[in-house]
C-alpha positions in Angstrom: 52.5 123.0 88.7 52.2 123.9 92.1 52.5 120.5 93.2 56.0 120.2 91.1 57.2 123.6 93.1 56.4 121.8 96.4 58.0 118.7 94.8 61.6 120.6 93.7 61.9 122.8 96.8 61.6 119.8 98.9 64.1 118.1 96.6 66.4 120.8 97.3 66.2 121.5 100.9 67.3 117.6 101.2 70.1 118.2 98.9 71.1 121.0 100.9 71.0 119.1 104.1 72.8 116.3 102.9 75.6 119.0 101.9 76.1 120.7 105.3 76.5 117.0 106.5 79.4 116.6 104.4 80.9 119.5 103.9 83.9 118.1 102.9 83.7 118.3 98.8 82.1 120.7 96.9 81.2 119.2 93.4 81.1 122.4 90.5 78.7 121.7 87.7 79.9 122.4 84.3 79.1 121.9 80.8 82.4 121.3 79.1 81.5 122.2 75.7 81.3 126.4 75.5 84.7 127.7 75.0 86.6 130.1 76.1 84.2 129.3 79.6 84.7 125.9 79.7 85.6 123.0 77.4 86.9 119.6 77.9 90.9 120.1 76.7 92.8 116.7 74.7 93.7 115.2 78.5 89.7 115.1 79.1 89.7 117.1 82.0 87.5 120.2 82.4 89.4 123.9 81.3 88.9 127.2 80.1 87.7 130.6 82.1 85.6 129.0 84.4 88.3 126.1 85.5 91.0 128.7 86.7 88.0 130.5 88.0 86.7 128.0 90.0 90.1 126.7 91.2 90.8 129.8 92.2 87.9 130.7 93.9 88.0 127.3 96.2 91.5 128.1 97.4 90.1 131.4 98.8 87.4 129.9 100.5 89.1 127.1 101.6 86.7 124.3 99.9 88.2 121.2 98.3 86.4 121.3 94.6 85.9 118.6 92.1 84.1 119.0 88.7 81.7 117.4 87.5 80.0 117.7 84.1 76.6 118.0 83.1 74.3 118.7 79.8 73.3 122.1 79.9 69.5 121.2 79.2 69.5 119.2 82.7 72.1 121.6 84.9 69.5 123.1 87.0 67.3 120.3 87.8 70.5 118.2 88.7 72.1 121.2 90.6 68.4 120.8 92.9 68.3 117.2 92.9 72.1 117.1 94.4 74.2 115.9 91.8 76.7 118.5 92.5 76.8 122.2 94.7 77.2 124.6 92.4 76.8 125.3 88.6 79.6 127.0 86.6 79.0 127.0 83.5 78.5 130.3 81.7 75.1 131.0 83.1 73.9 134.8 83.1 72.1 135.4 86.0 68.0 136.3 85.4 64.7 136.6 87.0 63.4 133.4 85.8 66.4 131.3 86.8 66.5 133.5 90.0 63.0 131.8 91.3 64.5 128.2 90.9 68.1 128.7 92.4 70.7 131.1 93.7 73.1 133.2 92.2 76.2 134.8 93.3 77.2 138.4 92.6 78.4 138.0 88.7 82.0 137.4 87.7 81.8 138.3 84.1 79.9 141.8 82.7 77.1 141.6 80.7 78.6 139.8 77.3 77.7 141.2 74.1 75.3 138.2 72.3 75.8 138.5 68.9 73.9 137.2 65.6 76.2 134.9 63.3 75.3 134.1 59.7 77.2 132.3 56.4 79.0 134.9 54.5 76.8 137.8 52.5 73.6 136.7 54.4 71.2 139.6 55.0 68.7 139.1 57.8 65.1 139.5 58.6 64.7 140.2 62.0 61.5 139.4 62.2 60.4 137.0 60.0 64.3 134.4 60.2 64.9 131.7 61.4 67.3 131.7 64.0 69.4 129.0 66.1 69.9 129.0 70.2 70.9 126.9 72.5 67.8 125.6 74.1 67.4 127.0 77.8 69.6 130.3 77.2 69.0 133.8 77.6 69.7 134.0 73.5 66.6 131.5 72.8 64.3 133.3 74.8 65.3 136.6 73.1 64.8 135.0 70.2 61.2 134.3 71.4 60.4 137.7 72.7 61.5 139.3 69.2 59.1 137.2 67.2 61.1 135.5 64.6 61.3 131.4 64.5 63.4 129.5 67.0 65.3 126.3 66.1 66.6 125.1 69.2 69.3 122.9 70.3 70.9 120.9 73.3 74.6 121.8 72.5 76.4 124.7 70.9 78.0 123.0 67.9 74.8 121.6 66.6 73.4 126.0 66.6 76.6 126.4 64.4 76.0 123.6 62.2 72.3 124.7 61.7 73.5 127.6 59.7 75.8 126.0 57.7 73.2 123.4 56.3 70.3 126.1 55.8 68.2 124.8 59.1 69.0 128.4 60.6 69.6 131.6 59.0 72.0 132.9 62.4 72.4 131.8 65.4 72.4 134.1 68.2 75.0 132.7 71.2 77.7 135.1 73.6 80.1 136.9 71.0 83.2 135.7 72.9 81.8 131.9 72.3 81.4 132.7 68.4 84.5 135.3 67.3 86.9 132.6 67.8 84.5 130.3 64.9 84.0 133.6 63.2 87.9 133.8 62.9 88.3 130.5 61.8 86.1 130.4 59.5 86.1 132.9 55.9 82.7 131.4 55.2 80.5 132.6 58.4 80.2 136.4 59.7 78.8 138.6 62.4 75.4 140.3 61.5 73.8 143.1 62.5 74.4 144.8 66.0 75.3 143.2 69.4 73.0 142.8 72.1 72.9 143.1 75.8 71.2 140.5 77.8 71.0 139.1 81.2 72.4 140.6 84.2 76.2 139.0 83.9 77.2 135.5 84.5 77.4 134.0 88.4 77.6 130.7 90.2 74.2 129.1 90.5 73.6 127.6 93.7 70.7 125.6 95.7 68.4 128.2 97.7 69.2 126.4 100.8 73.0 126.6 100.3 73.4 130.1 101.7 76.3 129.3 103.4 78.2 128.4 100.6 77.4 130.7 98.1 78.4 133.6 100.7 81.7 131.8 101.2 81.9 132.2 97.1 80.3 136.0 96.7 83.8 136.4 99.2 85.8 134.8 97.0 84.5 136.2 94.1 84.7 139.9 95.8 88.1 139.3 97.0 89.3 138.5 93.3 87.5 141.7 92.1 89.1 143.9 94.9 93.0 142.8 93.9 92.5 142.6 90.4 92.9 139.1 89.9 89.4 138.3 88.5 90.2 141.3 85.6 93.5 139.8 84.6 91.8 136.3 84.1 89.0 138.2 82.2 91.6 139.9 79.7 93.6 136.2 79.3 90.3 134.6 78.5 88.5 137.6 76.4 85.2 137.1 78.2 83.9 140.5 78.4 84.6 144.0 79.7 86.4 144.2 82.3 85.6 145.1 86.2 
């Protein structure tokens, strides 16, 4: 393990050089599949929150952007390795995820997770079986509360657990499931909402401070004239600033 630490931070510090040598683009790391953040629309290209977001927030700092997306199970590792500069992608800022990278301050609140289940399910909290998103701040709640984890590399597949009896919820952001809850008589909210993680930020390499302060300015700049609170409202992401 140690040997892997000395391994990745040595990784990144070489990414992060090869960056300040270029300067030129700054590649932003998405998922494209976890609407309203981000989603790939009919033209194929990247949209949602997080793509007027990040748009907006390069024209402030004065960085040309381009997005690039990713699988969320591999968006750190390829964020160190150098595949792109900075993940954007829905990602609630922790301890854990804090020792690998960097965050920015958060642009979203803390969002309500919520617990979704086919219609007239009851639950048992601790001894379900629930659905995540493998490498999210729901499947390690999941964990922590001692019930049984399913896990899964994208979104859809959690929703399409519960529907064939693999799951008996899933647990994912409440923005990410009302609009499936809306749509769909058959599958409900269950039980309360929860709080986790400190907010969602832009994930960064440890040796890109430079960039990430030209973003926390951004970002701070968009909180201070109210344009980051109108984007939120649009969007429905959370409570507001």
């Amino acid at each position: 393990m140690k040997n892997l630490m000395i391994g990745t931070a040595a990784l990144a510090m070489f990414a992060g050089a090869a960056f300040a040598e270029s300067h030129s683009v700054v590649r932003l790391g998405t998922e494209g599949a976890y609407p309203p953040y981000n989603y790939i629309d009919d033209n194929g290209e990247v949209a949602g929150f997080e793509r007027e977001l990040g748009d907006e927030l390069c024209s402030r700092a004065e960085l040309t952007c381009e997005w690039v997306t990713n699988e969320w199970d591999s968006i750190i590792p390829n964020l160190v390795s150098g595949n792109y500069d900075t993940i954007i992608a829905g990602m609630s800022i922790t301890d854990e995820r804090d020792e690998v990278i960097d965050f920015t301050q958060n642009y979203t609140q803390p969002d309500p997770s919520a617990f979704l289940a086919m219609e007239g399910m009851e639950l048992d909290m601790e001894g379900g079986i629930f659905a995540a998103q493998a490498g999210t701040i729901q499947a390690s709640y999941i964990a922590e509360m001692g019930a049984t984890l399913v896990e899964f590399a994208t979104p859809d597949e959690t929703i399409a657990a519960v529907r064939n009896g693999e799951a008996d919820a899933v647990l994912a952001d409440k923005a990410y499931l009302a609009p499936i809850a809306d749509e769909n008589a058959d599958l409900a909210f269950v039980g309360d909402d929860i709080l986790i993680g400190g907010g969602i930020g832009m994930g960064l390499r440890e040796s890109d401070g430079e960039l990430r302060a030209k973003f926390d300015a951004a970002i701070q700049s968009m909180k201070d004239d109210g344009t980051l609170n109108a984007l939120i409202e649009k969007w429905e992401v959370g409570e507001t600033f």
